[in-house]
NUZA-995956 format. One line per field, with one value per residue: residue number from 0; x negated, z, y negated of N, C-alpha, C, CB in turn. Coordinates in steps of 0.001 Angstrom, whole numbers, plus 500000, padded with zeros to 6 digits. Each point is the difference from the previous one (the first is absolute). Glycine has a CB too. Layout:
# residues N
seq = [NUM; ...]
n.u = [X; ...]
n.w = [Z; ...]
n.v = [Y; ...]
ca.u = [X; ...]
ca.w = [Z; ...]
ca.v = [Y; ...]
c.u = [X; ...]
c.w = [Z; ...]
c.v = [Y; ...]
cb.u = [X; ...]
cb.w = [Z; ...]
cb.v = [Y; ...]
END
This chain:
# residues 81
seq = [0; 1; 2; 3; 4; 5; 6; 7; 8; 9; 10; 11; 12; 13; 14; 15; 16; 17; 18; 19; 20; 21; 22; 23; 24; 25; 26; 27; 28; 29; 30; 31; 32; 33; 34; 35; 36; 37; 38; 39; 40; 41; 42; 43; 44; 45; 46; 47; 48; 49; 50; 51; 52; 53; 54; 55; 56; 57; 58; 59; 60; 61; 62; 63; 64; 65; 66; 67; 68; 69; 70; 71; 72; 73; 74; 75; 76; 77; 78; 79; 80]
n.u = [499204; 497084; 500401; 496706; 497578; 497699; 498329; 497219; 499025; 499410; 498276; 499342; 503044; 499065; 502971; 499177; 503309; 499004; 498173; 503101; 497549; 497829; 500735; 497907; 502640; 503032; 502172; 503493; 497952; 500664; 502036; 498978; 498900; 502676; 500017; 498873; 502126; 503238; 500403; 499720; 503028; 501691; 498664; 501641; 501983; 501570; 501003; 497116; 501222; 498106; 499272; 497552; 499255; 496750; 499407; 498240; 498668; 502486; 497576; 498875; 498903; 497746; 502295; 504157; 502297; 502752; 500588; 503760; 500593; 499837; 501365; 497849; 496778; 499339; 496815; 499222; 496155; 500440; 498149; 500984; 501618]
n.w = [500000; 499118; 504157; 499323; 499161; 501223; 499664; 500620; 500532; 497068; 499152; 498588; 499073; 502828; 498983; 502834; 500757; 499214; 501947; 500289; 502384; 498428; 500871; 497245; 499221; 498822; 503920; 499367; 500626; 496314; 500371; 502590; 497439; 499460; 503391; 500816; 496849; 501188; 502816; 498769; 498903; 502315; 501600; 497408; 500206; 503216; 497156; 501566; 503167; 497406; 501908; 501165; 499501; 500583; 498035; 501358; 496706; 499094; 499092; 497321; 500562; 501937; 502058; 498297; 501565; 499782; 498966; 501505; 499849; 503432; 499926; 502533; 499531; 498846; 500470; 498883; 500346; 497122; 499882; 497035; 502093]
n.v = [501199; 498416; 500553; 500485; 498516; 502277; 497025; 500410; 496825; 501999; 496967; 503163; 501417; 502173; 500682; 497162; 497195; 497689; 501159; 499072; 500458; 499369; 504545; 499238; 501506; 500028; 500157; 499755; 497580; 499762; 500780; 497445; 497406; 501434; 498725; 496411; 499485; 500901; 498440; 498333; 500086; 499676; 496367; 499312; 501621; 500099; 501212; 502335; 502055; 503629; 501474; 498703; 504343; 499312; 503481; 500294; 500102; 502625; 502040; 497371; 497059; 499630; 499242; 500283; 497905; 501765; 496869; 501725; 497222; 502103; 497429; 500953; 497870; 502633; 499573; 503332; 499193; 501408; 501445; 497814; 502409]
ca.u = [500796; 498960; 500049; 498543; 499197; 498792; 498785; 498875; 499092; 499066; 499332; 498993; 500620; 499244; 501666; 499984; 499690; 498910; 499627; 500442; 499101; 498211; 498946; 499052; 500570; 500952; 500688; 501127; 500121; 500802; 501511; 500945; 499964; 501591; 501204; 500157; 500517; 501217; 500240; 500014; 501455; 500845; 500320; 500664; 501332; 500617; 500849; 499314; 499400; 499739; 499188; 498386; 499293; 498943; 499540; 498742; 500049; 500521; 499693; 500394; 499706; 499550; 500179; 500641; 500758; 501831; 500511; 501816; 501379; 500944; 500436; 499991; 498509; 499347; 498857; 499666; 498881; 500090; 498482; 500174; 500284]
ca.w = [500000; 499820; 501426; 500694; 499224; 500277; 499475; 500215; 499031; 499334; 499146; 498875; 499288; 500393; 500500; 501722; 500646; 500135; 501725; 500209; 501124; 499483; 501348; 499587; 499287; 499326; 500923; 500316; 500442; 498987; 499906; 500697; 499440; 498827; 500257; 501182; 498821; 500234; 500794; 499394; 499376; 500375; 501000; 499049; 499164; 500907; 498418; 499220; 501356; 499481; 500241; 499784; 500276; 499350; 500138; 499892; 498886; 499513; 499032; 499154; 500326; 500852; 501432; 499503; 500614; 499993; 499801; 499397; 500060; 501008; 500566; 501591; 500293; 500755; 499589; 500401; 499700; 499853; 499959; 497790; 499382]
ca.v = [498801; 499412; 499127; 500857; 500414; 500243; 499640; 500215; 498521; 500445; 498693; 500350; 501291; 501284; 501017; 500356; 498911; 499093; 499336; 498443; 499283; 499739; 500949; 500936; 500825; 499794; 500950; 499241; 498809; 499016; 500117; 499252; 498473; 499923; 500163; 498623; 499380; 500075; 499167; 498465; 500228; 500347; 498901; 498454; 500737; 500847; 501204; 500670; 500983; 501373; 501442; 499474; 501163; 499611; 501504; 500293; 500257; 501439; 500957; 499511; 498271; 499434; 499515; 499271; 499565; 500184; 498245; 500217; 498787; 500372; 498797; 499693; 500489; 501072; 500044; 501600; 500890; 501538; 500537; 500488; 501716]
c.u = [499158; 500191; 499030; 499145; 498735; 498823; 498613; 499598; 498849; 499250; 499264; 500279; 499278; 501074; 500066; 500226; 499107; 499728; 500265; 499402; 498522; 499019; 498690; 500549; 501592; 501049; 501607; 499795; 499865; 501312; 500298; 499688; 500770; 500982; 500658; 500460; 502033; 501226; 500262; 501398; 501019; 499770; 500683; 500913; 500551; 501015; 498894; 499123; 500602; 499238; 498816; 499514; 498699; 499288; 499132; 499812; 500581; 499035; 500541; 499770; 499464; 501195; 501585; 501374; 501382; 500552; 501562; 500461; 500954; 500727; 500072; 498109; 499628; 498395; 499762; 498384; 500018; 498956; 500055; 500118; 501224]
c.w = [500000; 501542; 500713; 499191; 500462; 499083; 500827; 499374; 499341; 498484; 498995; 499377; 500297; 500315; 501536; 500138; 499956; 501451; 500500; 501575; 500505; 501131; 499517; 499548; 499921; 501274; 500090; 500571; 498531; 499535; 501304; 499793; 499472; 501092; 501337; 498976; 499688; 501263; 499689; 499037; 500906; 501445; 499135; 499797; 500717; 499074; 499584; 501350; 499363; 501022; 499631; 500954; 499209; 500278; 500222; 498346; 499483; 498754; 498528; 499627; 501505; 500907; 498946; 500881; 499425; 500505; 499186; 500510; 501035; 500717; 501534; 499801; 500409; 499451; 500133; 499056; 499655; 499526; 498454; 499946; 499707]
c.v = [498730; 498732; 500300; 500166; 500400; 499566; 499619; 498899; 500520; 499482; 500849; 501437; 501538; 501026; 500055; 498207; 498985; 499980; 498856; 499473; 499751; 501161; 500445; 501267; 500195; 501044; 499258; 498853; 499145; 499882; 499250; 498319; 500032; 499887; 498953; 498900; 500455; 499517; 498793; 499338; 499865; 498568; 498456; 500212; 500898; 500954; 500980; 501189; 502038; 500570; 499377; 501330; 499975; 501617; 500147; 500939; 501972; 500847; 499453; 498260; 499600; 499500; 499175; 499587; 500192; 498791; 500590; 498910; 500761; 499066; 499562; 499848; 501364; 500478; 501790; 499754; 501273; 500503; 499957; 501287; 500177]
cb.u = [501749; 499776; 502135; 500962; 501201; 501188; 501737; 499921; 500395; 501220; 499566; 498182; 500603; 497916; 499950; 497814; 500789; 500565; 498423; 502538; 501815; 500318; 502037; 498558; 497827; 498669; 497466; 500997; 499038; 498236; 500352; 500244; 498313; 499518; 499386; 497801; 496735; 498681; 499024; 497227; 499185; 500230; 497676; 498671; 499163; 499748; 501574; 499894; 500707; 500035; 501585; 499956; 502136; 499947; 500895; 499797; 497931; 502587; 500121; 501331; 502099; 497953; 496674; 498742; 498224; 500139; 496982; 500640; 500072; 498712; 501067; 502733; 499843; 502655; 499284; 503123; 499295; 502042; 499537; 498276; 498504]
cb.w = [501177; 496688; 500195; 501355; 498729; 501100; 498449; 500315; 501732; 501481; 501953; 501222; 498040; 500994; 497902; 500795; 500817; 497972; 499860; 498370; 500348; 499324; 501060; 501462; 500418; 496949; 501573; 500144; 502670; 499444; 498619; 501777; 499811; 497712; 498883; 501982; 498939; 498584; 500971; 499895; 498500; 498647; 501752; 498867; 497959; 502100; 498482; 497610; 502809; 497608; 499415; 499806; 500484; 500359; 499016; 503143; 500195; 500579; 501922; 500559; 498339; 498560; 502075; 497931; 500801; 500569; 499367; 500084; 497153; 500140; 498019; 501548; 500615; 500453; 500746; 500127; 501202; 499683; 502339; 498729; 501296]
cb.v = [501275; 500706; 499868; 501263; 498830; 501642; 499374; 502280; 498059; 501585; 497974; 498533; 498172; 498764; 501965; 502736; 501290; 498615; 501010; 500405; 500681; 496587; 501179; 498961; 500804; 499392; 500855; 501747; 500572; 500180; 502387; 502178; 499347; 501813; 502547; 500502; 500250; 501515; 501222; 500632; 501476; 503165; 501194; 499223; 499860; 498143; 497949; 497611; 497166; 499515; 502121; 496693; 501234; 496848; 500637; 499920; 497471; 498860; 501955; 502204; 499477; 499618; 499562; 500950; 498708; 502509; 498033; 502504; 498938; 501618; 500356; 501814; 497885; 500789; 497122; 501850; 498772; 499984; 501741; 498439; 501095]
END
């Protein structure tokens, strides 16, 4: 229905996360910089309040973030398996 979506920031195209929090390496605490930006959103635009789950990386991709319109808040940590 296009009320959700799983993504990943990925400037130099390698198919993995970027190191958005400049650590050195690529884990869920980036996905959780998406998901203090999504904060950031839903504090301005209270209508655009959703879901925000942040993965660790899985079999196949790296670390990434779940962002829907459910129309309440909720947050979680999952494993991508």
């Amino acid at each position: 229905y296009g009320d959700a979506s799983d993504i990943f920031i990925d400037t130099n195209h390698d198919g993995q996360m970027d190191d958005l929090n400049h650590d050195g390496k690529v884990s869920i605490l980036d996905s959780k910089v998406v998901e203090a930006a999504v904060d950031r959103v839903e504090s301005a635009h209270p209508e655009l309040i959703g879901g925000a789950g942040v993965y660790t990386a899985a079999p196949g991709h790296g670390p990434f973030i779940h962002i829907d319109v459910r129309g309440y808040r909720a947050r979680w940590v999952g494993t991508g398996e």
